[in-house]
C-alpha positions as CSV (number, residue, x, y, z in Angstrom):
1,X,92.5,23.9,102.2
2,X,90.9,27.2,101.2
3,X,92.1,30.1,104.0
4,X,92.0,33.8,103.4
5,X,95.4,34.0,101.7
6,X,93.9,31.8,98.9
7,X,91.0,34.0,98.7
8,X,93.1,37.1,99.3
9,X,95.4,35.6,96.3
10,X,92.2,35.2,94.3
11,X,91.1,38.4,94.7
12,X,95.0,39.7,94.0
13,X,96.1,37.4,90.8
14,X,92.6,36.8,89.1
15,X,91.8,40.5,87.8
16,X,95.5,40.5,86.5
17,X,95.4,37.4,84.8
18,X,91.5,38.5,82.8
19,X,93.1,41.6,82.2
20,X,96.4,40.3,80.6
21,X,94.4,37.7,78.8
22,X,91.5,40.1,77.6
23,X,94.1,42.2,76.1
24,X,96.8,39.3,74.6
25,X,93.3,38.1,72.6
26,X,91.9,41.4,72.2
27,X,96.2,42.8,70.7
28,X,97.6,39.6,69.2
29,X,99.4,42.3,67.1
30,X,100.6,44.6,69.5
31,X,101.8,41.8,72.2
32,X,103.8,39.8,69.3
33,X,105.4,43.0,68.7
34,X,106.1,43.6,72.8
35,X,106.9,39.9,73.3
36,X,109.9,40.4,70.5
37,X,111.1,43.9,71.6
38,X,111.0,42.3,75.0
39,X,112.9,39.2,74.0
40,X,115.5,41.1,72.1
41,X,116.3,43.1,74.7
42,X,118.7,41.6,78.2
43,X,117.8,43.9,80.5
44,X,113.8,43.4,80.1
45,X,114.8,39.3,79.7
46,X,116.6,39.8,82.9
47,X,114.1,43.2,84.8
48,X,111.5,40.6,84.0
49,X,113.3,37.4,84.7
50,X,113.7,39.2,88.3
51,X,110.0,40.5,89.0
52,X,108.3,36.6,87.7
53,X,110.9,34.9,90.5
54,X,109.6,37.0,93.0
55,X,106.4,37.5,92.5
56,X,106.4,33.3,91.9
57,X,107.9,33.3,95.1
58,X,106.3,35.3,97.3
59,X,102.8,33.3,96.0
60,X,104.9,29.6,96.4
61,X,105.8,30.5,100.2
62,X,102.2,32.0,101.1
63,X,100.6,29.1,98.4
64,X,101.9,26.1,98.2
65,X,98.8,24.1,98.1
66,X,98.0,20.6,96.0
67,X,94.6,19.8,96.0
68,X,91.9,18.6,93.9
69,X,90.0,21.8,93.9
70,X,90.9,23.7,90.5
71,X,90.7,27.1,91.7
72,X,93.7,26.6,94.5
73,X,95.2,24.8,92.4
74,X,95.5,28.1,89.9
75,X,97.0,30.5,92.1
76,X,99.5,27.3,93.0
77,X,100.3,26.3,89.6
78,X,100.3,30.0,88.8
79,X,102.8,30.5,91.7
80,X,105.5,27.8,90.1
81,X,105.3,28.9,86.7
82,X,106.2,32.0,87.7
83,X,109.5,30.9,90.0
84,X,110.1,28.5,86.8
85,X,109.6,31.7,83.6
86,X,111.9,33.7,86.5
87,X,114.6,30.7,86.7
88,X,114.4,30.5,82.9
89,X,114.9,34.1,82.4
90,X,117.9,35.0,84.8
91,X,119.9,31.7,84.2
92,X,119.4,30.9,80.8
93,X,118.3,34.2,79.0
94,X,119.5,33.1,75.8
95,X,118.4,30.0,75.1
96,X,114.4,31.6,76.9
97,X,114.8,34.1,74.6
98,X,115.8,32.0,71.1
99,X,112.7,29.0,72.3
100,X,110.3,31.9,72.6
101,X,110.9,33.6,69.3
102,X,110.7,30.4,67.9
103,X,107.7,29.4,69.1
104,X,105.9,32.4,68.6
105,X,107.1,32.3,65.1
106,X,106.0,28.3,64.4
107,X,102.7,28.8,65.7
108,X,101.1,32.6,65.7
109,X,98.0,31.6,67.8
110,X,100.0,31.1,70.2
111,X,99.5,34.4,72.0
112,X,95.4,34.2,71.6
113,X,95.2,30.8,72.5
114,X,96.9,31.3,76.1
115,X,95.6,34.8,76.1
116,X,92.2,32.9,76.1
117,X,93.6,30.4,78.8
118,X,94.7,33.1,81.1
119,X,91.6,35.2,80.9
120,X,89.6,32.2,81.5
121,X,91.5,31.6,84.8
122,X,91.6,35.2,86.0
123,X,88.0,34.5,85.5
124,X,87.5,31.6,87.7
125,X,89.9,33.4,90.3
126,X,87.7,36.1,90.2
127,X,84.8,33.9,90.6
128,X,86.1,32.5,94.0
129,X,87.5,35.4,95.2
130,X,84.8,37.8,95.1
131,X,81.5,36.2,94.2
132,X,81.8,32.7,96.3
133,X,83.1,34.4,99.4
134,X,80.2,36.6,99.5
135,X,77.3,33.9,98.9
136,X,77.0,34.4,95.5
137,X,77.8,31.5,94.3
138,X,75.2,28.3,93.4
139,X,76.0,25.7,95.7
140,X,75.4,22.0,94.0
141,X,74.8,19.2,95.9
């Protein structure tokens, strides 16, 4: 059921998400380098562990909505893997940290492919939260 808080969570989530994608695709370089000081480092594992759970959580409680339509299903989805990277993070900081590095080193795309993912999302967030709530959108019947 689409409400103002999903809209209002568009509007909120999608900008951040193109943004972080844009420049994830846009850095490859830069964000390999920030993704390993980050994951060699506790206290940004765990300061970041902490601000995912929370931010997962305060989008689960006001979000928690399985439908069909792609677009809530986003900032739902989004919501969960959020509480889930935060779990990850502050319980099992180790073993997050050791899976990451190994992943990023196995497969270097990695970072562009969901960079491309993410920004695509953002984008579609965007598209309902600003354009569609204002008539812009092209209804099809």
């Amino acid at each position: 059921m689409e409400t103002a808080t999903s809209v209002f969570l568009a509007k909120l989530i999608g900008p951040v998400l193109l943004v972080v994608g844009l420049g994830l695709v846009m850095n490859r370089a830069v964000y390999r380098e920030v993704a390993e000081e980050v994951l060699r480092s506790r206290a940004l594992t765990y300061e970041s562990g902490l601000l995912a759970l929370t931010a997962g959580l305060a989008i689960v409680l006001n979000h928690n909505v399985w439908t069909i339509k792609a677009w809530l299903l986003i900032i739902t989805v989004t919501g969960w893997l959020l509480v889930l990277r935060g779990l990850l993070r502050i319980l099992r900081p180790q073993q997050t940290s050791d899976y990451v590095t190994q992943l990023i080193a196995r497969w270097p795309p990695i970072l562009s492919v969901s960079g491309a993912l993410i920004g695509f999302f953002g984008g579609v967030l965007i598209w309902h939260g600003y354009f569609e709530d204002a008539g812009l959108a092209v209804k099809v019947s």
